[in-house]
C-alpha positions in Angstrom: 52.7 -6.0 -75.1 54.2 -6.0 -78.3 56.7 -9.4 -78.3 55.2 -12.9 -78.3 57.4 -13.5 -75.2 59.7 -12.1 -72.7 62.2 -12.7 -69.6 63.4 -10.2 -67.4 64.0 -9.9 -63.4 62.9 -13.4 -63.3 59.5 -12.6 -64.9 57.9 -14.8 -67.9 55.9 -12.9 -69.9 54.0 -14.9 -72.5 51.9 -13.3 -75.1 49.1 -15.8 -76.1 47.5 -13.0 -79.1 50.9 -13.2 -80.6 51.6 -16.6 -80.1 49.6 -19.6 -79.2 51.4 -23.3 -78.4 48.8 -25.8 -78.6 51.5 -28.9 -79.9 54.4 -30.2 -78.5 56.5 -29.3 -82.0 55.0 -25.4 -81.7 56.0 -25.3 -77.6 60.0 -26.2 -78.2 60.3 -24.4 -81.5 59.0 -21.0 -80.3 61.1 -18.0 -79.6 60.2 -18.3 -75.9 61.1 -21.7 -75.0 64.7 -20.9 -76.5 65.1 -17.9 -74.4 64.4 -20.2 -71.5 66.8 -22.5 -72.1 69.4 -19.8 -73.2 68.9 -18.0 -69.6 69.2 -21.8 -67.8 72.4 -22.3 -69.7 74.0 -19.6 -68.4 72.6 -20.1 -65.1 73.9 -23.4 -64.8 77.2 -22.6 -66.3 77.5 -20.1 -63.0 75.6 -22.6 -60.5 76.5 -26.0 -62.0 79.6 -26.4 -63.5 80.3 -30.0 -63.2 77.1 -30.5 -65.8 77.7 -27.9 -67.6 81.1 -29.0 -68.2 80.1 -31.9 -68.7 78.2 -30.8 -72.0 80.2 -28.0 -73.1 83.3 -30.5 -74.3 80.8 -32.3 -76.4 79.3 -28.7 -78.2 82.0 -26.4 -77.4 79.6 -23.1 -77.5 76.5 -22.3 -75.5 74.9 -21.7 -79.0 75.2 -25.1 -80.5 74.5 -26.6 -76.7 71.1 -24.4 -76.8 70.5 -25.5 -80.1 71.0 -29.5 -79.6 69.7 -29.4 -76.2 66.6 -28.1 -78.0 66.9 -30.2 -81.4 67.2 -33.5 -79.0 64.1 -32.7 -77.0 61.4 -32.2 -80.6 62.9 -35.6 -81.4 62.4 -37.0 -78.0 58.4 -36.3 -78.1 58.6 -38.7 -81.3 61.4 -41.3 -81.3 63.5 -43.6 -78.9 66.9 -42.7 -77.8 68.4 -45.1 -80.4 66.3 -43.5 -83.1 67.0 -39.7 -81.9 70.8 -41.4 -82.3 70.7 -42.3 -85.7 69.3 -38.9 -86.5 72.7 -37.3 -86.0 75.4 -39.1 -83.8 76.4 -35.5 -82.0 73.2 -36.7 -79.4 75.2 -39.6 -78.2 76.4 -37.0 -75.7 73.2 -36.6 -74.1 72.9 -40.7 -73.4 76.4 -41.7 -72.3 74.7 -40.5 -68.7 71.1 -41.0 -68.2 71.4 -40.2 -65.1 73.0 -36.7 -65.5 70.9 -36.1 -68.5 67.7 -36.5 -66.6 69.1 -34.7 -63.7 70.0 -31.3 -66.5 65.8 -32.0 -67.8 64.5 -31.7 -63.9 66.7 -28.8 -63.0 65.6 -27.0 -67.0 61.9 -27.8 -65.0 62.3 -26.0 -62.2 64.4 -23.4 -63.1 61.4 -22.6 -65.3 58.9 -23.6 -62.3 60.7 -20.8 -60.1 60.2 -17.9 -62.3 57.3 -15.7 -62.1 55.1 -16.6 -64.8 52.6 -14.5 -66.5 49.9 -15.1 -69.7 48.8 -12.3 -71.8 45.6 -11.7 -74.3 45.1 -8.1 -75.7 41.8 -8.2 -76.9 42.3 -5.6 -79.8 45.3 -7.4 -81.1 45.4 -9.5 -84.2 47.5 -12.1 -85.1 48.5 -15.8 -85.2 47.6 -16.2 -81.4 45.0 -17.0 -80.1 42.0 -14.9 -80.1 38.3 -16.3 -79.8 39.4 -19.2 -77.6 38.0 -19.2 -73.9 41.0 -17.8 -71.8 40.8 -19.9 -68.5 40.6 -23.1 -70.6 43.1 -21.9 -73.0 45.9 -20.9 -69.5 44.5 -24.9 -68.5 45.4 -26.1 -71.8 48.7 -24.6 -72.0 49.7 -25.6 -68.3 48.9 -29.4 -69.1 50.6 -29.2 -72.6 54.2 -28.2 -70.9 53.4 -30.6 -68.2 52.8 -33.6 -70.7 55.9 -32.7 -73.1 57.9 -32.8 -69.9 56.8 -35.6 -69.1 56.9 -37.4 -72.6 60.8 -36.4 -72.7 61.7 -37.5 -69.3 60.0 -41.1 -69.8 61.6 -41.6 -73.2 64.7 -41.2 -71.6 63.9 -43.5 -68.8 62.7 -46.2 -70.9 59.9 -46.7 -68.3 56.4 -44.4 -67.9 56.1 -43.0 -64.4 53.7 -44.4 -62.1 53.4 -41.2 -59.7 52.3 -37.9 -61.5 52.1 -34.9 -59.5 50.1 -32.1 -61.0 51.6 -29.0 -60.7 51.7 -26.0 -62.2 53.8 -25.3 -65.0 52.1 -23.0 -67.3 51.4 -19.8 -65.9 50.9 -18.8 -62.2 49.1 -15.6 -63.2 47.2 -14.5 -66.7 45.5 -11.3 -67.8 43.1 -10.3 -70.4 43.7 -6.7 -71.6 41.1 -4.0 -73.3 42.1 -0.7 -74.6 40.1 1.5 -73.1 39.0 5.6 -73.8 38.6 7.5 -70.6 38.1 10.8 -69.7 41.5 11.9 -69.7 42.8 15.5 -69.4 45.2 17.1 -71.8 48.0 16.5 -69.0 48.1 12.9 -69.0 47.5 11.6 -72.8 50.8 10.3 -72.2 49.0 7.1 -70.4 46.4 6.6 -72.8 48.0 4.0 -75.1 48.2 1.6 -71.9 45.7 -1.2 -71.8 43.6 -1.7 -68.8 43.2 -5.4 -67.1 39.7 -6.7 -67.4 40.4 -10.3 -66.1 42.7 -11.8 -63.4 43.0 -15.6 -63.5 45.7 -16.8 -60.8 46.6 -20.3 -60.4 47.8 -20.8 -56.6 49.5 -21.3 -54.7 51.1 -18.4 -56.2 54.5 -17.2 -54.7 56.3 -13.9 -55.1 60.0 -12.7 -53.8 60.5 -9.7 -54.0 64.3 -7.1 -53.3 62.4 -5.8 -50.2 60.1 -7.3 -47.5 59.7 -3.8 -45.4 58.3 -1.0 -45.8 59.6 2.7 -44.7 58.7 6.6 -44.2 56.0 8.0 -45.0 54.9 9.5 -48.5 54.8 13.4 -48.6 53.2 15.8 -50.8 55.0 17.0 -53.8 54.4 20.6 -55.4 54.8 19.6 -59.0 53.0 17.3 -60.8 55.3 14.2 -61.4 53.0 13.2 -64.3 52.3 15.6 -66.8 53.9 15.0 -70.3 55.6 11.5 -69.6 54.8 9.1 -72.0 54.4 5.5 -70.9 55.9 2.5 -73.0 52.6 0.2 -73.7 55.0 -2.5 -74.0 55.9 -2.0 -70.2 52.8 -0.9 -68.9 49.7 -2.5 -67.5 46.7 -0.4 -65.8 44.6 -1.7 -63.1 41.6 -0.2 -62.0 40.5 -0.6 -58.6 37.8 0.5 -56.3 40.1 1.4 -53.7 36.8 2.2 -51.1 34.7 4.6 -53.1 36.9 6.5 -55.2 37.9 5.0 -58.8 41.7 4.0 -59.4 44.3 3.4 -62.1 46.8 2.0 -60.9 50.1 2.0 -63.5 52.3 -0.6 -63.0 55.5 -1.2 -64.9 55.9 -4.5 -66.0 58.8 -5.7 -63.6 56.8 -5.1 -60.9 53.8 -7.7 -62.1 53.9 -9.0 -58.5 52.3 -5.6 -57.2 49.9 -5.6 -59.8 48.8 -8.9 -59.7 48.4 -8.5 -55.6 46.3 -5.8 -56.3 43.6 -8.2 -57.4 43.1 -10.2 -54.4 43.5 -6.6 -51.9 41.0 -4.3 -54.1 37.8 -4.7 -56.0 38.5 -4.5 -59.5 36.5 -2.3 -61.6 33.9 -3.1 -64.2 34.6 -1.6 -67.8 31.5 0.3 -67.5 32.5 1.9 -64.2 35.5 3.6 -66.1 34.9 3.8 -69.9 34.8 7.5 -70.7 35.1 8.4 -66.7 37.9 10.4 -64.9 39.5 8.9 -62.4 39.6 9.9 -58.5 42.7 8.7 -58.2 46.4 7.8 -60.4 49.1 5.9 -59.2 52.3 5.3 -61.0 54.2 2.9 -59.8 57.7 1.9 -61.1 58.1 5.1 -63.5 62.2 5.1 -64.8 63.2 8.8 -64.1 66.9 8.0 -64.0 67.0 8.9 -60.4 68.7 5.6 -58.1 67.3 6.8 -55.1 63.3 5.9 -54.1 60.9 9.0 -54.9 57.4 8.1 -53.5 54.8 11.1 -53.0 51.7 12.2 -54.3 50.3 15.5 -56.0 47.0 17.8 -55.9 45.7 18.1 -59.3 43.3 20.7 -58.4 42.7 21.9 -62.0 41.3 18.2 -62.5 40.7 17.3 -59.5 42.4 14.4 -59.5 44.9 13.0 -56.6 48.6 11.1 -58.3 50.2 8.8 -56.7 53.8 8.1 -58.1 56.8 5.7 -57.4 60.2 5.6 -59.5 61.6 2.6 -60.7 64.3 1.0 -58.2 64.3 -2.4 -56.1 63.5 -0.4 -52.6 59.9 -0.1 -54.0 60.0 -3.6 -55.0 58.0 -4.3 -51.6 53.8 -4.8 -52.1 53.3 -2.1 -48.9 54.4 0.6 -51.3 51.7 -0.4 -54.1 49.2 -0.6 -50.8 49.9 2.1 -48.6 50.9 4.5 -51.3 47.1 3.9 -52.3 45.4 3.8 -49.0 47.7 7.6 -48.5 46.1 8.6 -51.6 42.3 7.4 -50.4 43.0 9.0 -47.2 43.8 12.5 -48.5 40.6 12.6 -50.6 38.4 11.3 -47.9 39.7 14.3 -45.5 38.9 16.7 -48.4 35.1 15.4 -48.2 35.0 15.4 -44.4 35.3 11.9 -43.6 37.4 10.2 -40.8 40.0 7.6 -42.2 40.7 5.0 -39.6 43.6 2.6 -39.6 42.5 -0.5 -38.0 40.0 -3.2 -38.4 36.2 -3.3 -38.1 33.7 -6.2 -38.0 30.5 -6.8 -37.5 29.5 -9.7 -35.2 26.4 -11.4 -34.5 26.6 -13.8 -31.4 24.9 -17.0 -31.1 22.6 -15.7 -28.7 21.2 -13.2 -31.1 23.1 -10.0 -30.0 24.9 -8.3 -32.7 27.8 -5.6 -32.8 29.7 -3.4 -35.3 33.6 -2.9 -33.4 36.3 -0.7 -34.6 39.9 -1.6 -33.2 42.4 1.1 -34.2 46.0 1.2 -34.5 49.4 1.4 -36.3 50.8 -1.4 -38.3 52.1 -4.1 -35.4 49.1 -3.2 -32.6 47.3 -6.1 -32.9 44.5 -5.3 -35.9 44.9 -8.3 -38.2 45.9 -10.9 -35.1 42.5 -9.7 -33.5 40.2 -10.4 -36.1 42.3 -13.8 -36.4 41.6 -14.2 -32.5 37.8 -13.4 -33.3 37.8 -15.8 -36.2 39.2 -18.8 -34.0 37.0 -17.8 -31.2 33.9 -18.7 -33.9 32.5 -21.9 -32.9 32.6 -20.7 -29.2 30.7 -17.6 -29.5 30.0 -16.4 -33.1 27.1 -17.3 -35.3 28.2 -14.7 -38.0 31.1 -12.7 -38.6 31.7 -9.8 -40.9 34.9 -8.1 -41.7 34.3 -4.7 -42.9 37.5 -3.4 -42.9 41.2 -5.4 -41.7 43.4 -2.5 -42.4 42.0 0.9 -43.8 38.3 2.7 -43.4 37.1 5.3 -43.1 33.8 7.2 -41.0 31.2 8.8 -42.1 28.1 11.1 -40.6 25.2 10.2 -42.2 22.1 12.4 -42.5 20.0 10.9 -39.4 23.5 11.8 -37.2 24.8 8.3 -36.6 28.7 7.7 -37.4 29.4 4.8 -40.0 32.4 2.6 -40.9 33.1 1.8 -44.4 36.3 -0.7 -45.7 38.4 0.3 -48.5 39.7 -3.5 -49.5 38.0 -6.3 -50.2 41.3 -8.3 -49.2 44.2 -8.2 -46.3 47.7 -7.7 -47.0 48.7 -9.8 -43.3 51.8 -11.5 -41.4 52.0 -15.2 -42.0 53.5 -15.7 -38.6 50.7 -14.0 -36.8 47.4 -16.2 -38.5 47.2 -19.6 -37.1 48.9 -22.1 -39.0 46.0 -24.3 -40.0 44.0 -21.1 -41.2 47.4 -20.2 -43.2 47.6 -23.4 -44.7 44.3 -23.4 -46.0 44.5 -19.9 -47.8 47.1 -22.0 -50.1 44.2 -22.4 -52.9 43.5 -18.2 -53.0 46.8 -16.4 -51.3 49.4 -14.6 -52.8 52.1 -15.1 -50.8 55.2 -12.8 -50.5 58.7 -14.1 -49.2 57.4 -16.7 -47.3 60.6 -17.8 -46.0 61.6 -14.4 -44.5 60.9 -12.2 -41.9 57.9 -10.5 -42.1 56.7 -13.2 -44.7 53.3 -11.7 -45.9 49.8 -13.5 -47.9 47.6 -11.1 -49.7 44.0 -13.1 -48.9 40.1 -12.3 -50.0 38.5 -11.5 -46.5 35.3 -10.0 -47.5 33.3 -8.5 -50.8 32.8 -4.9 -52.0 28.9 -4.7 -51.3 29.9 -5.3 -47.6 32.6 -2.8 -47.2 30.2 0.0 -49.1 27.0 -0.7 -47.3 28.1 1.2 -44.0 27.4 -0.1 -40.3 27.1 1.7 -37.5 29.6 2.2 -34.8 29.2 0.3 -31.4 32.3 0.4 -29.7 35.8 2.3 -31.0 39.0 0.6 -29.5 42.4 1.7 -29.3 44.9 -1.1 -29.9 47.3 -1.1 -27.0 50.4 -3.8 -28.1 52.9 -3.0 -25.5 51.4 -2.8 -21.7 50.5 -6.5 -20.7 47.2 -5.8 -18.0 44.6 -8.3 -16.4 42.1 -6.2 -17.7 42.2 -6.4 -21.6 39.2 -3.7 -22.2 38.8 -0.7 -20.6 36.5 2.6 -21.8 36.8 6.6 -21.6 34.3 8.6 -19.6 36.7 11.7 -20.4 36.1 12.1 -24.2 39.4 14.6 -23.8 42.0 11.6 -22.5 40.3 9.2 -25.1 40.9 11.8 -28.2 44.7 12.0 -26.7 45.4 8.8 -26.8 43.8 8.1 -30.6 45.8 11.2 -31.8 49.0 10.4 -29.8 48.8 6.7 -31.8 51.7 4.8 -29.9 52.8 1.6 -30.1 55.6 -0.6 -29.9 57.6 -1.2 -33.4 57.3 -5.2 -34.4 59.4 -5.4 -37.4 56.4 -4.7 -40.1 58.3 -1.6 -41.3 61.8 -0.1 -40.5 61.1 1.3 -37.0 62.0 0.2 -33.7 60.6 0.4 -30.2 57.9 2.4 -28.8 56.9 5.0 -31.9 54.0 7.3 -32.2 52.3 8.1 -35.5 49.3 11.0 -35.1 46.5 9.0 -35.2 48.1 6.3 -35.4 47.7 6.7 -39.2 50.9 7.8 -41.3 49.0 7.5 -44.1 46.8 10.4 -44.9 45.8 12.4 -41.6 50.0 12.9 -40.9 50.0 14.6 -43.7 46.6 16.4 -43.0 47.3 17.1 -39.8 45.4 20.6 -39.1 42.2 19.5 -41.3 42.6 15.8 -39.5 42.5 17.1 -35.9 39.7 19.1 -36.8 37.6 16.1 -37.9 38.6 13.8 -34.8 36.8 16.1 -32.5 33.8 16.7 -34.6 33.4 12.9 -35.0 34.5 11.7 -31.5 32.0 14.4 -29.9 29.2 12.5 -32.1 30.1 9.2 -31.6 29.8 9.5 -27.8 26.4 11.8 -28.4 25.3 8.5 -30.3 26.3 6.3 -27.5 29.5 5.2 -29.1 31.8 3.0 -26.5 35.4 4.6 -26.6 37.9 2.8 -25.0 41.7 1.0 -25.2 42.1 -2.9 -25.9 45.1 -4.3 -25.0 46.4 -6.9 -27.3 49.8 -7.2 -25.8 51.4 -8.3 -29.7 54.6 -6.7 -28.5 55.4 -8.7 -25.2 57.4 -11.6 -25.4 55.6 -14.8 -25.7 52.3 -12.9 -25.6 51.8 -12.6 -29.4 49.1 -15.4 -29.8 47.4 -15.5 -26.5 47.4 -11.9 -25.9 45.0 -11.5 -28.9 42.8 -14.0 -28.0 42.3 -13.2 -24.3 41.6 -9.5 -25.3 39.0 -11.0 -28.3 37.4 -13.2 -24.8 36.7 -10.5 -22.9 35.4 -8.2 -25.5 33.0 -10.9 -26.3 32.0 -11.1 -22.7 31.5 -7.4 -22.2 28.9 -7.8 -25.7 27.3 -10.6 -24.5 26.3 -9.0 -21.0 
């Protein structure tokens, strides 16, 4: 990031190496606190005219109202109104009306307080920033020192001091420490080397994204030329993420507008160490936001078999301005490798669950986004003081299974995190993922919160299948668990993957996906089905139970209970 500060798509971008405000006088003199006001200005002149005709008369250009506006406030942090007056008469125009003066400060506050906010440090870079400081207390700093010179100008024009102080979060709501990094990186993609890759992720929550989408739709296909080779990315508009997306070793390129994927990625995947990547090649390589002049959205991925090396890539345009792009674009990607090496990806959950009586249980519920995955493992979690001693989730989304050399079949997650449906967690268990959630359009349909659910030595270590479920969301039975004795009608059902359309993505009414998994095995169909029989056969050879679970997420008014009568019975049936 090459400028001390910029604003774009309602994105703050503050570059603490270049520049460092630790005063009051270096905060409202710097480059970026100008642009801030210059954007408000214009916003207001659109949104609030009355004020911002109110001022105008007295400066007559945006310029000189930017500049006094600005000018007025440095002399506010030092001297009284009358004082700031004798100064130079032209401020007289703030004072005539306190009361509209104050109201312009508060809406200057939160027009700043509504913009995505992001800290820098580039640990290579030199200059008058800041550099060998410790970077959480530096963000800390920072927040209370645009919290205080608030404060300072508002109570100076008061006359009075407060006697309430709320605080909130002013500074930034995410900051990132950057290294330059050497990997192992093939002739085709030296185009990507000059990006610096994220070492540290400090988010200050609640933190709260909108972003030009909130659903996801289709499916991402394979592409027969490489949409990578000899593009050169802008490491002014580029950050690099790499996650341990299950097993395999990801960069994830993001471009700088859409910091709300990236950042998500941090609370969804285990983020690598530097010694996990330095002088490595990658599994996998997403690029996500690439400009190629093309309006319409381009999302597939690519075989680099002469590297081998699986690329991810989205084009730049609001439709992929949704985090289930950045997600299941990478999870597709995860998928497709895993087939290659034999292994089953499963979409659906799987937890591991020792009863209070002792008895314990590794459970695989599978299913297409809307069949009840995430709202059972919420129905399991609010069924804990009744029955569960111990609960581990292993996977809440995307797995995969493995044969192991003694024969048994395994599970193993891919996240660390869940990307879930505010509506469907139960309120109090939502509210209290304020202090670590990313949450996503909150106030919309299909509101989303990105949450920490479990850590990456559990989703590596591998447990054991006991029972494999299919989630059932639309037929609303007395009996909420029911098994396969013909391995034939079980396989059917898993491959035929349908399911009754909730709103999560574009599609609508009863849909089937093959294997209820449109992320990997559709497009590996042949190698897929191939793998489901192998593994099914030795599932049920290792005593696997197969069966359907019906969550009934799709009837009317069943949404919450349905969950937690199926989560009941299962419970009963492990407890006999």
């Amino acid at each position: 990031m090459l400028h001390e500060f910029t604003l774009s798509r309602g994105r703050a971008m503050i570059n603490f190496t270049l520049k460092y405000c630790d005063t009051k006088q270096k905060l409202l003199s710097s480059y970026g606190f100008k642009r801030v006001v210059e954007a408000f200005i214009k916003k207001i002149k659109k949104d609030d005219p009355i004020i911002y005709d109110h001022y105008i008369k007295s400066f007559k250009t945006d310029e000189d109202l930017v500049e006094s506006l600005i000018e007025s406030f440095k002399l506010l942090t030092v001297f009284k109104i009358e004082e700031v007056i004798e100064v130079d008469n032209k401020y007289t125009a703030f004072f005539e009306d306190k009361d509209l003066f104050i109201e312009l400060i508060e809406l200057l506050l939160q027009y700043w307080k509504n913009l995505e906010r992001y800290s820098i440090v580039r640990n290579t870079r030199l200059g008058e920033g800041l550099q060998n400081v410790r970077f959480i207390q530096a963000n800390d700093l920072f927040n209370d020192l645009v919290l205080t010179t608030a404060r300072r100008i508002q109570e100076t024009v008061n006359g009075f001091e407060q006697r309430v102080y709320r605080q909130t979060t002013v500074g930034a709501t995410a900051s990132l420490t950057l290294n330059d990094v050497n990997w192992n990186c093939p002739i085709e993609y030296k185009g990507l080397t000059p990006i610096p890759f994220i070492s540290t992720v400090v988010i200050r929550p609640p933190f709260i994204t909108y972003t030009k989408r909130n659903t996801r739709d289709g499916i991402f296909q394979e592409h027969q030329q490489n949409p990578l080779e000899n593009i050169i990315l802008n490491e002014d508009d580029w950050y690099v993420f790499p996650a341990k997306v299950g097993v395999m070793l990801t960069f994830v390129y993001f471009h700088k507008d859409f910091m709300a994927q990236g950042i998500g990625l941090s609370n969804l995947f285990e983020l690598a160490k530097e010694s996990e990547y330095i002088g490595k090649k990658p599994d996998i390589i997403y690029v996500f936001g690439y400009p190629d002049g093309e309006e319409e959205k381009r999302t597939f991925y690519y075989k680099d078999k002469k590297n081998d090396i699986l690329i991810g890539y989205a084009n730049y345009c609001d439709d992929i301005d949704y985090f289930g792009y950045m997600k299941k674009m990478l999870l597709t990607l995860h998928n497709v490798k895993q087939i290659e090496n034999n292994r089953l990806p499963i979409h659906g959950a799987m937890v591991n669950i020792v009863l209070k009586n002792g008895k314990e249980s590794n459970i695989i519920i599978m299913g297409d986004s809307g069949a009840g995955k995430s709202e059972s493992l919420e129905a399991f979690r609010t069924l804990n003081e009744s029955y569960i001693r111990h609960m581990r989730v292993i996977f809440d989304d995307m797995g995969f299974l493995k044969k192991e050399e003694d024969g048994s079949i395994k599970g193993y997650g891919t996240e660390i995190g869940a990307f879930v449906r505010i509506d469907d967690l139960d309120p109090a268990y939502a509210y209290e993922q304020l202090d670590r959630g990313i949450y996503s359009n909150p106030d919309k349909i299909n509101a989303r919160v990105t949450i920490p659910i479990s850590t990456y030595e559990v989703i590596s270590k591998g447990y054991k299948v006991d029972i494999m479920l299919y989630a059932n969301n639309y037929e609303d039975t007395d009996k909420k668990i029911s098994f396969y004795t013909d391995l034939d009608k079980a396989i059917q059902v898993f491959e035929d993957g349908a399911r009754k359309a909730k709103g999560t993505t574009t599609e609508k009414g009863l849909v089937k996906s093959y294997f209820a998994n449109p992320f990997g095995p559709v497009q590996e169909r042949a190698e897929t089905e191939v793998l489901v029989r192998q593994y099914f056969k030795d599932m049920k050879d290792n005593g696997v139970q197969i069966g359907e679970i019906h969550t009934s997420l799709a009837i009317d008014g069943r949404s919450k209970d349905g969950p937690r009568e199926a989560a009941e019975e299962l419970f009963s049936l492990i407890n006999n």
